[in-house]
C-alpha positions as CSV (number, residue, x, y, z in Angstrom):
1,X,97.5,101.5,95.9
2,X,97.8,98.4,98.3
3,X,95.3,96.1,99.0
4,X,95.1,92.2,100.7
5,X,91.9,90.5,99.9
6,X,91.0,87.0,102.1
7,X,94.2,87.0,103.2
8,X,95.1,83.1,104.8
9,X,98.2,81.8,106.3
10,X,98.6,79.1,108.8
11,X,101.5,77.6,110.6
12,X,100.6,73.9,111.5
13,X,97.3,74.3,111.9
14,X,97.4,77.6,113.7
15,X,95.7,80.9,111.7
16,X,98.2,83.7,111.7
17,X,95.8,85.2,109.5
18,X,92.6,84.8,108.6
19,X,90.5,86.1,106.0
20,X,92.0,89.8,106.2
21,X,90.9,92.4,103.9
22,X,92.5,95.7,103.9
23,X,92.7,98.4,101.7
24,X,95.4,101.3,101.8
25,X,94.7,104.2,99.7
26,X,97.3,106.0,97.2
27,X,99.0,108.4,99.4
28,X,97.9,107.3,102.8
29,X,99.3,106.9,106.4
30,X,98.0,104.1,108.4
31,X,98.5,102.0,111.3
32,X,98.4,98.4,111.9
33,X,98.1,97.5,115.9
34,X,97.0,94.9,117.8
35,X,98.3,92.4,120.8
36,X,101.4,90.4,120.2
37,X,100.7,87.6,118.3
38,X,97.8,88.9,116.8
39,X,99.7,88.9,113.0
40,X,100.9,92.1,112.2
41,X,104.3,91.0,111.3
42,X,103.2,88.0,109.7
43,X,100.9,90.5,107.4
44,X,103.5,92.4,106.5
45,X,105.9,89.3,105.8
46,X,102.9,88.0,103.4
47,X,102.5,91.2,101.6
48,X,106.3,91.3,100.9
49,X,106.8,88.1,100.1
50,X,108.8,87.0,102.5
51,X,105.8,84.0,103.3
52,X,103.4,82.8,100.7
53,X,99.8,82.6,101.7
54,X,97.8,80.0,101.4
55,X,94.8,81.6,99.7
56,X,94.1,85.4,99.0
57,X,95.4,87.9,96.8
58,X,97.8,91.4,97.6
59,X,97.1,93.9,95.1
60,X,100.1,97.0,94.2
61,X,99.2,99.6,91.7
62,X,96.1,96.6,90.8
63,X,98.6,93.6,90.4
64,X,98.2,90.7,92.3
65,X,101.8,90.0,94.0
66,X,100.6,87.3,95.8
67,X,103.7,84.3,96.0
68,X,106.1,86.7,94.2
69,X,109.9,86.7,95.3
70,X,110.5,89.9,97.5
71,X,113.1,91.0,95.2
72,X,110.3,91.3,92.7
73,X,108.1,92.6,94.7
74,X,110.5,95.6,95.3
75,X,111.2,96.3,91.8
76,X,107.4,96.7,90.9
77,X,107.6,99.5,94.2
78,X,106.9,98.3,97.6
79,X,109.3,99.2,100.1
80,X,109.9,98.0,104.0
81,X,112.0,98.5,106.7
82,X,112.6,95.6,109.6
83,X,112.2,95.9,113.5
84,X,115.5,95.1,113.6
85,X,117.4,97.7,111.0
86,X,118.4,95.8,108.4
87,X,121.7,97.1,107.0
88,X,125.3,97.1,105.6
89,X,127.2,97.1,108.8
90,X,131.1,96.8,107.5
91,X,130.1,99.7,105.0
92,X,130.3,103.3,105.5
93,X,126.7,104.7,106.1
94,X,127.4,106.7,102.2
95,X,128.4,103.2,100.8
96,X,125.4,101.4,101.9
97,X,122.6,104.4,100.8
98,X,125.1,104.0,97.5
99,X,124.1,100.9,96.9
100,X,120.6,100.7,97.8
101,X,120.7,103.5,95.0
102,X,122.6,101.4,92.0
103,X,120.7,98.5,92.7
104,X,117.2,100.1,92.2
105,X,119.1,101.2,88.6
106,X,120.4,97.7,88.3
107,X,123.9,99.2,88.5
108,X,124.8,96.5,91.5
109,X,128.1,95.0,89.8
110,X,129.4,98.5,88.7
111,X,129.3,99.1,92.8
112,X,133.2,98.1,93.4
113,X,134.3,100.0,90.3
114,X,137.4,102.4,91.5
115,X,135.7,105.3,90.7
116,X,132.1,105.1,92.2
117,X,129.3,106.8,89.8
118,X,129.1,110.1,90.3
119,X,125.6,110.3,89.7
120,X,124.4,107.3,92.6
121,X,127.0,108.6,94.7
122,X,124.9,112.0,94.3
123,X,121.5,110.9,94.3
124,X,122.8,108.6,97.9
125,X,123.8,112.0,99.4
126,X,120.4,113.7,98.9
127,X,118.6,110.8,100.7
128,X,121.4,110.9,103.4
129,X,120.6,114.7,103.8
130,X,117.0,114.1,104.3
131,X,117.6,112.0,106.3
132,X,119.4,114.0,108.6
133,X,122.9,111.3,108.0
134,X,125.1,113.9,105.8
135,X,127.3,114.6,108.2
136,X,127.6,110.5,109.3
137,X,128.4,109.8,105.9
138,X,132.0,108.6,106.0
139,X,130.6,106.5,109.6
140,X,131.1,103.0,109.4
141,X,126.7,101.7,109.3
142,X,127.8,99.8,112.6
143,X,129.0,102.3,114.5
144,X,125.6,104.8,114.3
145,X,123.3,104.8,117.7
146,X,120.3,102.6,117.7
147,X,117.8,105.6,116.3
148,X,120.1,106.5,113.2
149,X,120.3,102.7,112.0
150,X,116.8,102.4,112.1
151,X,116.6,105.9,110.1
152,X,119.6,104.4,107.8
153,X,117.2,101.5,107.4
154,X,114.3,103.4,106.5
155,X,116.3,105.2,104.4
156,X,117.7,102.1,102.3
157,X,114.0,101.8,101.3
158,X,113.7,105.1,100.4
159,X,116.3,104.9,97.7
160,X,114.3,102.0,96.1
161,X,111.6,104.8,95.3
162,X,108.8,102.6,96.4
163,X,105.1,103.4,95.9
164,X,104.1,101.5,98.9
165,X,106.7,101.7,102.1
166,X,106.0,99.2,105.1
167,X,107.9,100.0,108.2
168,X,107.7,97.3,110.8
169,X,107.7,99.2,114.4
170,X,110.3,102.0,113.4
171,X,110.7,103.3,116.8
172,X,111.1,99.9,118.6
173,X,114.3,100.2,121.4
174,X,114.5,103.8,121.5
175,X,113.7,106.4,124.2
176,X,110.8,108.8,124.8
177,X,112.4,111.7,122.7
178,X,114.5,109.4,120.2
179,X,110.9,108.0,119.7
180,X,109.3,111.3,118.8
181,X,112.1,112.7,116.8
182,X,112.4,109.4,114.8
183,X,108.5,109.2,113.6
184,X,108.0,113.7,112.8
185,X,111.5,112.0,110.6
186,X,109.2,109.9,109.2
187,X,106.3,112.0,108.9
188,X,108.1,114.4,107.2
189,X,109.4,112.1,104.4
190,X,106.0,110.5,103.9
191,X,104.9,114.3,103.4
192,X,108.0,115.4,101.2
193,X,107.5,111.7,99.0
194,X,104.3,111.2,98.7
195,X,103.9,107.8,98.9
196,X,101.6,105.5,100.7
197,X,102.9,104.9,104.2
198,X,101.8,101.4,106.5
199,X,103.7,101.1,110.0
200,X,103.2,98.7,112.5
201,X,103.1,100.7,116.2
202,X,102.9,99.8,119.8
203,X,102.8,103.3,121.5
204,X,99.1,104.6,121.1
205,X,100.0,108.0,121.9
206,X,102.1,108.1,117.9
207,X,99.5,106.2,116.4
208,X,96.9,108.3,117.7
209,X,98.8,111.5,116.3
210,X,99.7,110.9,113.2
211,X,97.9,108.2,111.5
212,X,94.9,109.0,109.3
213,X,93.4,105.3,109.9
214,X,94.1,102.4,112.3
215,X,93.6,99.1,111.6
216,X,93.2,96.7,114.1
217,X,94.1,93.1,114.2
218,X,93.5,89.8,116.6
219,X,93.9,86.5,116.4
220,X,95.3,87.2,113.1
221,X,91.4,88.3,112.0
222,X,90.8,92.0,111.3
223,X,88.5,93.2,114.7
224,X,88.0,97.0,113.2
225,X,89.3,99.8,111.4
226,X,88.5,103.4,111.3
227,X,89.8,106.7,112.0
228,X,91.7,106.9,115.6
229,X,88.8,109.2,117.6
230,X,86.8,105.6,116.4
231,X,89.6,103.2,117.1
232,X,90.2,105.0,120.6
233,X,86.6,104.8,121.3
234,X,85.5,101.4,119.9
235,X,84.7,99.3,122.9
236,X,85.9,95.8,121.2
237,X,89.9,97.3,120.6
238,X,89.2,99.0,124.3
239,X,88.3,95.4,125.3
240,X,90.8,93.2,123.5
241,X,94.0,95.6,123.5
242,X,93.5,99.3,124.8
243,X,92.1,98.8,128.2
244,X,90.4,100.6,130.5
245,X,91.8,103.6,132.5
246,X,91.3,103.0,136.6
247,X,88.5,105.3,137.5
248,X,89.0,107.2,141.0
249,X,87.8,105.5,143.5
């Protein structure tokens, strides 16, 4: 469903990726991890379109978006959601799933009309009520905790019924148990949609659990990829970002 073939970007001089090749299957959950700096953001930010790299190609569906504008690359169905939750703040939290909803129909302008359509206004509440936001509906987006903006965020995406959804470390800022209760969320919705699923993770302990393959990058180069019993075992990730527990003296 998603795939980046010799993927190259540099910033003045400096690779922020180099020659990655990746390939995410229809229907899939994966992980991207790796030391700061290694590219991960950057990767997604070149597969959305946000940068444009300077040789390789990013396949959806078998199209080669490569260079496209992001909002083209969401209509043709990839998704993502920002480290930092990127939403409508001075709308209510039903407003802004509203019009993530009417713009994927390209019903945008008819968003101010004085009575909403009924229909988006419908279809916004059944995403709010997956996502566990009913009841925050009438909430102004600003005024939801830290955990429910990024799940408001997430769910913005949603709404665009992407094939592909990216989610750029979903559960960053949040505590042990807001952590845990915000990725079974989004477990559950990659279950219940179907789609193919790509987050970017810095606790091991989720990737380990629910990811079906981990890919690992550094120095913006791809250093391995497998399933996590391989990634938790490999002795180059162990090396280069895992580490080594103390043994008892």
């Amino acid at each position: 469903m998603l795939k980046v073939e010799n993927l190259v970007k540099s910033f003045g001089g400096v690779a922020a990726t180099r020659d990655v090749t990746l390939d995410f299957p229809a229907g899939s959950l994966s992980a991207v991890i790796g030391p700061n700096g290694a590219g991960k953001t950057t990767l997604f930010n070149l597969i959305t379109g946000h940068l444009k790299p300077d040789s390789g190609r990013v396949l959806l569906d078998g199209e080669n978006i490569a260079g496209m504008m992001p909002a083209q690359i969401v209509h043709r169905g990839l998704g993502r959601a920002f480290q930092v939750a990127s939403i409508f703040p001075s709308l209510t939290v039903l407003e802004s799933m509203t019009a993530a909803v009417m713009s994927h129909r390209g019903e945008s302008a008819n968003m101010w009309r004085r009575f909403p359509i009924d229909a988006a206004q419908k279809r916004a509440m059944e995403h709010l009520d997956l996502l566990g936001l009913a009841d925050a509906g009438g909430l102004l987006s600003r005024n939801l905790s830290h955990g429910d903006q990024k799940l408001l965020d997430i769910g913005l995406a949603l709404a665009l019924e992407p094939k592909v959804l990216l989610l750029d470390e979903p559960t960053a800022g949040m505590g042990p148990e807001e952590r845990w209760a915000m990725i079974e969320k989004v477990q559950a919705l990659w279950r219940l949609g179907g789609m193919t699923l790509v987050f970017i993770e810095h606790d091991m302990d989720i990737v380990f659990k629910i990811a079906q393959t981990v890919r690992v990058l550094r120095y913006g180069a791809v250093l391995a990829e497998g399933v996590p019993d391989e990634i938790r075992a490999n002795e180059a990730v162990i090396d280069a970002y895992l580490g080594r527990e103390e043994e008892d003296a």
